[in-house]
BALOBA-1460 file (C-alpha; in Angstrom, 3 decimals):
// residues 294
<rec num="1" residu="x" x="110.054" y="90.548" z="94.215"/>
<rec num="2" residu="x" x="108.766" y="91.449" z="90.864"/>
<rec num="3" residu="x" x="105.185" y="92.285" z="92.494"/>
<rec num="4" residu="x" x="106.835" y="94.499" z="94.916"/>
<rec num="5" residu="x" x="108.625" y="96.645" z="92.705"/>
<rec num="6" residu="x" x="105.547" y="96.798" z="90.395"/>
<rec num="7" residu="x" x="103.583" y="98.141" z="93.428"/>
<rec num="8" residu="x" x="106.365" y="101.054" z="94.371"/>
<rec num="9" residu="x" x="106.913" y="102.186" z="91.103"/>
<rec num="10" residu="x" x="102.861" y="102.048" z="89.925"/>
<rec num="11" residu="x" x="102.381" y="103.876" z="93.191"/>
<rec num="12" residu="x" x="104.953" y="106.733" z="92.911"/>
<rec num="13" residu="x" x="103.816" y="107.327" z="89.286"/>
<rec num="14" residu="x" x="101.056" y="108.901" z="90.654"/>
<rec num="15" residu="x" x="102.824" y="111.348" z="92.050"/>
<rec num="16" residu="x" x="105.159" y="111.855" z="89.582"/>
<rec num="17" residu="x" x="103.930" y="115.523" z="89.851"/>
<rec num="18" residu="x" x="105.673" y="115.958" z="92.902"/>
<rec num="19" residu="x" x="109.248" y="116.114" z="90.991"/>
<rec num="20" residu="x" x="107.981" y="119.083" z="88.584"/>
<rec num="21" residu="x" x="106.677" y="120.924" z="91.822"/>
<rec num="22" residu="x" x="110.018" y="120.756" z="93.211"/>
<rec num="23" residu="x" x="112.091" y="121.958" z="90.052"/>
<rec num="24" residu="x" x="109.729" y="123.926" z="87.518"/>
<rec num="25" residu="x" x="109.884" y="128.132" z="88.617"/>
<rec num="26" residu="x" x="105.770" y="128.414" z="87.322"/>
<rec num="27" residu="x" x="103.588" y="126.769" z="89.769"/>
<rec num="28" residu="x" x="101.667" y="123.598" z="89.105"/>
<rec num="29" residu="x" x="98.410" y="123.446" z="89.519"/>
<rec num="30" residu="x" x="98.776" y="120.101" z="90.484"/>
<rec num="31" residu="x" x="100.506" y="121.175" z="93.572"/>
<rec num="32" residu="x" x="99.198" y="121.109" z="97.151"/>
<rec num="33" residu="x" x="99.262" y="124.676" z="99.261"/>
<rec num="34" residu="x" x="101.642" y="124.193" z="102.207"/>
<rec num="35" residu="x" x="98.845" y="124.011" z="104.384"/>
<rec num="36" residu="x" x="97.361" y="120.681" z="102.385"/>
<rec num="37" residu="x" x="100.838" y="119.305" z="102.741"/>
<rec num="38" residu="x" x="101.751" y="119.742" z="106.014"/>
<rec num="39" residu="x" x="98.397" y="118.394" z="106.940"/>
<rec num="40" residu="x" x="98.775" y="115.086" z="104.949"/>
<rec num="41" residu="x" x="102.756" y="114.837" z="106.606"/>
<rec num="42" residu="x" x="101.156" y="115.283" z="110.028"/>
<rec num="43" residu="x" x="98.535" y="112.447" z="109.098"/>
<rec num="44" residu="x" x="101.163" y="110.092" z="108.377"/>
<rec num="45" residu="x" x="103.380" y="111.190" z="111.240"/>
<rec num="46" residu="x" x="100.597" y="111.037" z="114.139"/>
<rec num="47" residu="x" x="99.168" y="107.394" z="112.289"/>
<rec num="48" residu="x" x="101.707" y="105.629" z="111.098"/>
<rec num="49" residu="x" x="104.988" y="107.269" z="112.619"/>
<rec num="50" residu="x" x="106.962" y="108.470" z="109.472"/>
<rec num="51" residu="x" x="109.831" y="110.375" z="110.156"/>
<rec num="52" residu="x" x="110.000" y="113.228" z="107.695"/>
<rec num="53" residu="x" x="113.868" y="114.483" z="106.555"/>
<rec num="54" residu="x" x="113.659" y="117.442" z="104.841"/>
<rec num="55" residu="x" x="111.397" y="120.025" z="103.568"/>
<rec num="56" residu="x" x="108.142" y="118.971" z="101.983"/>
<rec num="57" residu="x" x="105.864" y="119.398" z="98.760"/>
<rec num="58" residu="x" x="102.846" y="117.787" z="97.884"/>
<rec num="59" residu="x" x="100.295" y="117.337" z="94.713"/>
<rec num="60" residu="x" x="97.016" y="116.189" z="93.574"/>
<rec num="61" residu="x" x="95.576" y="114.077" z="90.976"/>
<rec num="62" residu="x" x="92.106" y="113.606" z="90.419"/>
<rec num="63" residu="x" x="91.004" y="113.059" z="94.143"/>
<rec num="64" residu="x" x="94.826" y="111.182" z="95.020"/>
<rec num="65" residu="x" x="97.134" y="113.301" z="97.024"/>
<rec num="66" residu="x" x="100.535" y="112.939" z="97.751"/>
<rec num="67" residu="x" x="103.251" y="114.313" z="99.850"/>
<rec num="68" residu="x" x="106.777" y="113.815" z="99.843"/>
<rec num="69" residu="x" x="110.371" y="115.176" z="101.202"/>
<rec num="70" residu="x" x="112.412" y="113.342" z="98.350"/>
<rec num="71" residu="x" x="112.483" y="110.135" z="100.597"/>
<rec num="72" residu="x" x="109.565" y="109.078" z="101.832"/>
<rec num="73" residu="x" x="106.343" y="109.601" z="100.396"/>
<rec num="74" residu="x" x="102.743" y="109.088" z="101.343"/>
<rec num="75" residu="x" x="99.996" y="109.070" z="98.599"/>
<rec num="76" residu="x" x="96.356" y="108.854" z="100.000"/>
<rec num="77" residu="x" x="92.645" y="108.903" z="97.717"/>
<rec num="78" residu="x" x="91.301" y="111.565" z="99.538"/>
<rec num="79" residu="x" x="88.224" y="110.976" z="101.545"/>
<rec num="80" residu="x" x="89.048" y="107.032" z="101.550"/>
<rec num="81" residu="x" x="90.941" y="104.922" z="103.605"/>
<rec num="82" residu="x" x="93.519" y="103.932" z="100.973"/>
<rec num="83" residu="x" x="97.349" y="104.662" z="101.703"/>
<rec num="84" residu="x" x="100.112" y="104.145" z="100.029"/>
<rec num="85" residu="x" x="103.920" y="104.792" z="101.912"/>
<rec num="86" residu="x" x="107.050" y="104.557" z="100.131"/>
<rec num="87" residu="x" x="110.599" y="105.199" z="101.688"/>
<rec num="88" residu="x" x="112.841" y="104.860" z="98.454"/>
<rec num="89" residu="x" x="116.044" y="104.252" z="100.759"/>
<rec num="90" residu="x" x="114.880" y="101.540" z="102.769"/>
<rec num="91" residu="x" x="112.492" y="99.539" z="100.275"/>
<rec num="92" residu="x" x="113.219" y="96.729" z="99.381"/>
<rec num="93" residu="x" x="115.285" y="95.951" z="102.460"/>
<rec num="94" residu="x" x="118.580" y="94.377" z="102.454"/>
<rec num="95" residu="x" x="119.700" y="91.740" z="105.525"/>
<rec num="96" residu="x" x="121.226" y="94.328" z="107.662"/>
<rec num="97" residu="x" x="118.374" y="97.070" z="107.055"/>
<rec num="98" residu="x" x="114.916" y="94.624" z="107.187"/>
<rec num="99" residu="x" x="113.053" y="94.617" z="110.619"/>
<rec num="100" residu="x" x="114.840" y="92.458" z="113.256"/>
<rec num="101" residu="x" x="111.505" y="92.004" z="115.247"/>
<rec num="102" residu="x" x="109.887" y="88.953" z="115.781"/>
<rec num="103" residu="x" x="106.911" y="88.468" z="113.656"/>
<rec num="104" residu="x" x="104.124" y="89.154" z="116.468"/>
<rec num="105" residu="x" x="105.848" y="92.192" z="117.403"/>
<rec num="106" residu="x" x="105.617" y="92.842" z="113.034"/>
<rec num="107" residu="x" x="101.739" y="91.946" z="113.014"/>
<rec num="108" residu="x" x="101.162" y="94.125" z="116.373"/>
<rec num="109" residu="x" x="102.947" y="97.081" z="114.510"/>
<rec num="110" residu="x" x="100.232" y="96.359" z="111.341"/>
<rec num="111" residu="x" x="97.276" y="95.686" z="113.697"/>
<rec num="112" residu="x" x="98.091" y="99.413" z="115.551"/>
<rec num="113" residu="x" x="98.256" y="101.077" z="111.782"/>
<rec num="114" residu="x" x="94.985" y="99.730" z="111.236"/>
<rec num="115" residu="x" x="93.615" y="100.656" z="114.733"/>
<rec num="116" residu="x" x="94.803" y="104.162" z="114.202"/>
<rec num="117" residu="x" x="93.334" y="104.399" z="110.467"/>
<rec num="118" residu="x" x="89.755" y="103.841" z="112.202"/>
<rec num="119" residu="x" x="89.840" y="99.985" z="110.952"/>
<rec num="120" residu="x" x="88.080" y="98.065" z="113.664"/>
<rec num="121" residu="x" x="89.377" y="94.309" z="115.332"/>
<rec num="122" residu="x" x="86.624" y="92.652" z="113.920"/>
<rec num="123" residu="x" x="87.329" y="93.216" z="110.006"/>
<rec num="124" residu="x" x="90.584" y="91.605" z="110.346"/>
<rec num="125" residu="x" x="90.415" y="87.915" z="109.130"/>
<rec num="126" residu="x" x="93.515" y="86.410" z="108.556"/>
<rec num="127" residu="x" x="97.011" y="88.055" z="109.242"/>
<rec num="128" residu="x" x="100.185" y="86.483" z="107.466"/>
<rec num="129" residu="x" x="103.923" y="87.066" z="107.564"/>
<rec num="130" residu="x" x="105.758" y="85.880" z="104.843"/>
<rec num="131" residu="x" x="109.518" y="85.143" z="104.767"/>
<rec num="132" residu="x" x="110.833" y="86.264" z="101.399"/>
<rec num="133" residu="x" x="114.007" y="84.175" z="100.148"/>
<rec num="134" residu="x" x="116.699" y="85.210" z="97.638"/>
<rec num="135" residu="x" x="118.963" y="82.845" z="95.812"/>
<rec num="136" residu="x" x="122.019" y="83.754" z="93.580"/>
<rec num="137" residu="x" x="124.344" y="82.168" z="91.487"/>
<rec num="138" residu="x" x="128.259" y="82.303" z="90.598"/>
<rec num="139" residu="x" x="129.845" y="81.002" z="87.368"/>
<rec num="140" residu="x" x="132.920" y="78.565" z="87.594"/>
<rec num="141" residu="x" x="135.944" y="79.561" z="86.706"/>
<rec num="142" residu="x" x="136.438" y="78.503" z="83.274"/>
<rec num="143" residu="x" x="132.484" y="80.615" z="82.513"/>
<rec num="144" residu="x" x="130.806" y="77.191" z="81.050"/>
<rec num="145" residu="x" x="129.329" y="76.415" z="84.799"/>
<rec num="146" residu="x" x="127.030" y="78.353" z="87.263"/>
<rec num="147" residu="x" x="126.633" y="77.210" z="90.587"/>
<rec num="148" residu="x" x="123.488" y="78.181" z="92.597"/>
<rec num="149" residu="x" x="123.883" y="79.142" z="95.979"/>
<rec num="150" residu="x" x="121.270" y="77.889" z="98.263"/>
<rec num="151" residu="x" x="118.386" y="80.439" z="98.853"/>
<rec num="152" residu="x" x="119.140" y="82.991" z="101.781"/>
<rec num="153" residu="x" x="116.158" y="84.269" z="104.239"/>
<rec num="154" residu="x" x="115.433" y="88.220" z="103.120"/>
<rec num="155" residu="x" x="112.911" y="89.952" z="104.649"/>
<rec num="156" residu="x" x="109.458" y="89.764" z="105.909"/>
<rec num="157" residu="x" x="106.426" y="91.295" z="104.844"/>
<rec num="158" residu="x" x="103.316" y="91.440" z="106.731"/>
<rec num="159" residu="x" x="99.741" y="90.553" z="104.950"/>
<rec num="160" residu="x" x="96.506" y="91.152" z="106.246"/>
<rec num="161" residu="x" x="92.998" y="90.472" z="104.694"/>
<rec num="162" residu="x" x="89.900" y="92.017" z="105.446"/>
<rec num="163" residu="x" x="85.975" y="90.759" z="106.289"/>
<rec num="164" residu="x" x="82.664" y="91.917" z="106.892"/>
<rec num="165" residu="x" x="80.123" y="90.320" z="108.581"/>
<rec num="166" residu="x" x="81.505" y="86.324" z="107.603"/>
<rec num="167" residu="x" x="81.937" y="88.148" z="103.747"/>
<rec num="168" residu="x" x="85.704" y="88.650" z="102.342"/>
<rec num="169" residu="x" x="86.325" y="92.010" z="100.780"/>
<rec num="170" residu="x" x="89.052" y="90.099" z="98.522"/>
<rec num="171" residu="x" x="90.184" y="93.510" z="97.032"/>
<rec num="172" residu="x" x="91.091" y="94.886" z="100.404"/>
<rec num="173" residu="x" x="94.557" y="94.336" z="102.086"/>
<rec num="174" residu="x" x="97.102" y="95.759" z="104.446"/>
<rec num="175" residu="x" x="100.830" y="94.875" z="103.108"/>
<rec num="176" residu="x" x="103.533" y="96.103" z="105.346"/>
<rec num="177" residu="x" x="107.574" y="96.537" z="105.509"/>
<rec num="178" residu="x" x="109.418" y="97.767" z="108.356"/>
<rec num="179" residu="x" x="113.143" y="98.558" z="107.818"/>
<rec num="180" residu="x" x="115.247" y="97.795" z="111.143"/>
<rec num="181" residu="x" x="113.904" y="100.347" z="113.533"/>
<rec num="182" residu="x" x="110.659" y="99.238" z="112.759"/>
<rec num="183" residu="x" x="109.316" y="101.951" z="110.811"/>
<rec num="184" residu="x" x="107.525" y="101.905" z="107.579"/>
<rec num="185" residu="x" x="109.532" y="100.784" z="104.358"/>
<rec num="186" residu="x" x="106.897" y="100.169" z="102.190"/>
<rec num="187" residu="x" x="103.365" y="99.791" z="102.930"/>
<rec num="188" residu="x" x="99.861" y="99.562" z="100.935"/>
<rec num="189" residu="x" x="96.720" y="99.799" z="102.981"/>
<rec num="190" residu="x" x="93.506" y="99.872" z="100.805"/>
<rec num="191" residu="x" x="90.546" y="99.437" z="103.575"/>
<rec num="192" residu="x" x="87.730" y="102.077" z="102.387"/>
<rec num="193" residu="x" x="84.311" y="101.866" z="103.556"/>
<rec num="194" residu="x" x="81.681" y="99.873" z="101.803"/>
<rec num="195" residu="x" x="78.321" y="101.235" z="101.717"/>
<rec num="196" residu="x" x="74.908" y="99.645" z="103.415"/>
<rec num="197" residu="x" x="73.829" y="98.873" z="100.177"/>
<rec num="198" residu="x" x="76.324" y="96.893" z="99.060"/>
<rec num="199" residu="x" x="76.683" y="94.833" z="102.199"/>
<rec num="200" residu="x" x="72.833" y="94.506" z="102.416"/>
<rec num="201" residu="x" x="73.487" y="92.517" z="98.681"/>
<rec num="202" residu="x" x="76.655" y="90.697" z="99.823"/>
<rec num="203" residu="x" x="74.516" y="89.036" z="102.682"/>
<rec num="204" residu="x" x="71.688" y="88.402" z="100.053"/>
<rec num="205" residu="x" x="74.074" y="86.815" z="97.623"/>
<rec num="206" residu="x" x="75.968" y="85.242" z="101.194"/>
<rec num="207" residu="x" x="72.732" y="83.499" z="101.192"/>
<rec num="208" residu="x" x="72.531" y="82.357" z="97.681"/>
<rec num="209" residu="x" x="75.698" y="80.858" z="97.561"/>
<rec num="210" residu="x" x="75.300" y="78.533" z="100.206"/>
<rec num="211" residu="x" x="71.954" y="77.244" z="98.933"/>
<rec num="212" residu="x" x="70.963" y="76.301" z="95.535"/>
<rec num="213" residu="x" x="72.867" y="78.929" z="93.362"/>
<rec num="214" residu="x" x="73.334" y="77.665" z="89.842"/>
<rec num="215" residu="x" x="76.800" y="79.075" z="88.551"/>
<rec num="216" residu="x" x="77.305" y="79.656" z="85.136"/>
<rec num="217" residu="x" x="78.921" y="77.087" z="82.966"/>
<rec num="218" residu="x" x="82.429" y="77.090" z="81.687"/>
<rec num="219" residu="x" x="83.704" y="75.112" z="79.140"/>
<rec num="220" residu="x" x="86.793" y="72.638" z="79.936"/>
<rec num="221" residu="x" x="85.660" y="73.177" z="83.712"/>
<rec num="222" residu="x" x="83.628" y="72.440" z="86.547"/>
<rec num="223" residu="x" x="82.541" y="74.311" z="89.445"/>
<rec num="224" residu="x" x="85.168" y="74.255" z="92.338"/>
<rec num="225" residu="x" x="83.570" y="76.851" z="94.846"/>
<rec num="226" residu="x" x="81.109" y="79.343" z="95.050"/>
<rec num="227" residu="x" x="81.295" y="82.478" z="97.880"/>
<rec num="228" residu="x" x="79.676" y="86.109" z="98.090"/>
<rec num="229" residu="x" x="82.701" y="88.613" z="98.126"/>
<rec num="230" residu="x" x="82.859" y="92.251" z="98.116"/>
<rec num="231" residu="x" x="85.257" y="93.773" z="95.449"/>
<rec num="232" residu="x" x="86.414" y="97.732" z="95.476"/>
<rec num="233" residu="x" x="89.356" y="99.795" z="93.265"/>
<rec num="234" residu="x" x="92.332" y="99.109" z="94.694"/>
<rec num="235" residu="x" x="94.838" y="101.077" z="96.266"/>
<rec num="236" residu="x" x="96.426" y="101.801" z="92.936"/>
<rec num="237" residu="x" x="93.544" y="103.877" z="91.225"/>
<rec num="238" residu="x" x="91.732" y="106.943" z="90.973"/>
<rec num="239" residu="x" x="87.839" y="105.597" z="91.977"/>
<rec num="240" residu="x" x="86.448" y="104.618" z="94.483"/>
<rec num="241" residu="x" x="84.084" y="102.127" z="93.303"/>
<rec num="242" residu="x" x="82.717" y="99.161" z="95.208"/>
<rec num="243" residu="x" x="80.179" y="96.139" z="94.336"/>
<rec num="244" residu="x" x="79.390" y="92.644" z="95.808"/>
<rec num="245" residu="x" x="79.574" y="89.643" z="94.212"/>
<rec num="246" residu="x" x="78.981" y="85.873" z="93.947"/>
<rec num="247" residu="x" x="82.745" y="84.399" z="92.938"/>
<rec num="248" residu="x" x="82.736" y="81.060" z="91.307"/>
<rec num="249" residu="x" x="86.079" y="79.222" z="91.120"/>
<rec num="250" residu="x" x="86.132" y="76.596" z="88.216"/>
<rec num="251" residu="x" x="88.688" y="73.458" z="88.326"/>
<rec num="252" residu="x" x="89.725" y="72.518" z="84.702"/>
<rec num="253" residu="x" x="88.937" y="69.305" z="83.834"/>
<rec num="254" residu="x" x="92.203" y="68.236" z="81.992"/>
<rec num="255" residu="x" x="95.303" y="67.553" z="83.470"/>
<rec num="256" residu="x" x="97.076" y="70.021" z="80.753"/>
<rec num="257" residu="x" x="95.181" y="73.509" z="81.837"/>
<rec num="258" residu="x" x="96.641" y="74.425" z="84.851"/>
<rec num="259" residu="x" x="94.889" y="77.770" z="85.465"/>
<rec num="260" residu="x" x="91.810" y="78.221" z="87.444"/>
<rec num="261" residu="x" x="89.184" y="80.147" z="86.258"/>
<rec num="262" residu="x" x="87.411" y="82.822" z="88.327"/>
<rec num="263" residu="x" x="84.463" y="84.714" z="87.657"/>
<rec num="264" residu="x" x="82.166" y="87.894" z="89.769"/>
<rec num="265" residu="x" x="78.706" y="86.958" z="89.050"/>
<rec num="266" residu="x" x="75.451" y="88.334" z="90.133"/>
<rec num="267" residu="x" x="72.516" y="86.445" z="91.587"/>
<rec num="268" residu="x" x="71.327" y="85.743" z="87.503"/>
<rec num="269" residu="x" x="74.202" y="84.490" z="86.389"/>
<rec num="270" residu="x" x="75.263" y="87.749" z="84.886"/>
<rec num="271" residu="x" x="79.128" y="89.023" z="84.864"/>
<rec num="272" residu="x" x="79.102" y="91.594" z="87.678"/>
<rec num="273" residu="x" x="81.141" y="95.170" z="85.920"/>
<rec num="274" residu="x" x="84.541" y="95.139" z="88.017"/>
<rec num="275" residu="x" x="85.908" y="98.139" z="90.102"/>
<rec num="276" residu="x" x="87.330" y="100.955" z="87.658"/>
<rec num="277" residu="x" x="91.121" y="101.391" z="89.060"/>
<rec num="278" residu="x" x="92.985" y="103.869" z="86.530"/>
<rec num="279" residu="x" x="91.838" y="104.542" z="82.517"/>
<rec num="280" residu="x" x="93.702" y="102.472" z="80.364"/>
<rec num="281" residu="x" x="96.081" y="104.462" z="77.607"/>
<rec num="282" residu="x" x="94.199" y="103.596" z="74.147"/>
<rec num="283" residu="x" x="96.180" y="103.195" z="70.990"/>
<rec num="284" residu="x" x="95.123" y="104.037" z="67.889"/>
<rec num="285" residu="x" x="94.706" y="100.598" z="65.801"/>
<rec num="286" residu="x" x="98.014" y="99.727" z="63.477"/>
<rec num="287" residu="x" x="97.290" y="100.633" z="59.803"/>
<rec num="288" residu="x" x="98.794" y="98.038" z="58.066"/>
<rec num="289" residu="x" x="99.519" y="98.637" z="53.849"/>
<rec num="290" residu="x" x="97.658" y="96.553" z="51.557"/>
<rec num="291" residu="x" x="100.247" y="94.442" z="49.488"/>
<rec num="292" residu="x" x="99.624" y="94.399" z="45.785"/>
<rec num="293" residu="x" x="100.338" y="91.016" z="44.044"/>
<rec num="294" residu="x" x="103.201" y="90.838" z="42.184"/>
């Protein structure tokens, strides 16, 4: 649950323009012309079948647009295939308001989204639905004792990862909610293209990592598994950066370190510079007073 609030809230603050367009007299700069807007609303309409309720305004933000009618809201990086859909009423659902479907006719729904955002059959590697559960609790009378209910099916969300040519683009993902009519809730599809180039290397380092690739050590671990991937920005950012990689998986060697350790290499060895996503805030370093002896 805690991921999928993160995600709704990350993604509407990057249209947190929209509000100000609404209410402020002086005109944002930030703000889409009608025309821009009613274009993007017509995109999601026509693609993925939102329902708009009221009158709409729309902004930009370094290369992300956004449109909204104080409901829903759609926020796409312009030029890329990276969508983000947010209906604040219906996400997250509740028992009586998630989709009632079965979960074919729920992976059908994601699989035509896809279709109709130009994604072809044959990037889609593994599709999931996953049955969220909530649990609660009530306290005894008396308020020393809690007793916990046994967890309760919630709803369903729909997760579908992405390859190229036998190589996972692990940073791509469709992740889908539909409330009970079976339209969009919440959804975050971040499928851009990936250049020649960078396919023409995954396949090279494809290669590599099934023969006699020598991973880079790690202390406390050992080598666990070893795969070309293809890494991009994800949905929530403002670049559109992609890269290929060799990922080496580590397995700690005591009991006690439960983590795995992951690292992007390149075909030396080298640490391969992520995806930028958004620019992180920097703080100024904390001066700290000297303390005199007393």
């Amino acid at each position: 649950m805690k991921a999928f609030n993160y995600l709704g809230m990350t993604a509407l603050a990057v249209v947190c323009a929209l509000s100000a367009c609404t209410t402020t007299p002086k005109k944002d700069p930030r703000q889409l012309d009608p025309k821009q807007a009613s274009e993007l609303a017509a995109l999601g309409t026509r693609d993925f079948g939102i329902q708009w309720e009221g009158p709409l305004v729309g902004a930009h933000e370094r290369g992300v647009v956004a449109v909204t009618d104080g409901v829903t809201t759609l926020t796409q990086r312009a030029g890329a295939r990276v969508f983000i859909v947010h209906n604040r009423k219906e996400f997250p659902p509740t028992e009586q308001t998630a989709f009632a479907g079965s979960d074919a006719e729920l992976a059908d729904i994601g699989t035509k989204f896809l279709q109709a955002a130009g994604v072809g059959k044959d990037e889609i590697a593994n599709t999931q639905v996953l049955q969220q559960f909530t649990q609660s609790g009530e306290v005894l009378p008396g308020g020393k004792e809690v007793k916990v209910l046994p967890p309760q099916k919630s709803y369903r969300t729909l997760m579908v990862s992405r390859r190229i040519g036998g190589v996972d683009v692990v940073s791509s993902r469709l992740m889908l909610n539909l409330d009970r009519a079976g339209r969009v809730a919440f959804m975050e599809m971040a499928w851009p293209e990936i250049s020649r180039e960078v396919l023409d290397r995954a396949a090279r380092y494809q290669v590599l990592a099934a023969g006699k690739f020598v991973a880079p050590r790690v202390e406390g671990a050992e080598v666990e598994s070893v795969q070309a991937v293809v890494l991009h920005t994800p949905a929530i950012g403002f670049y559109n950066d992609t890269t290929a990689a060799i990922r080496v998986i580590y397995r700690p060697i005591s009991e006690q370190v439960g983590q795995k350790a992951v690292r992007y290499v390149d075909e030396q060895g080298k640490d391969v510079v992520p995806p930028r996503d958004i620019e992180r805030l920097r703080e100024p370093p904390v001066q700290r007073e000297e303390r005199k002896p007393q």
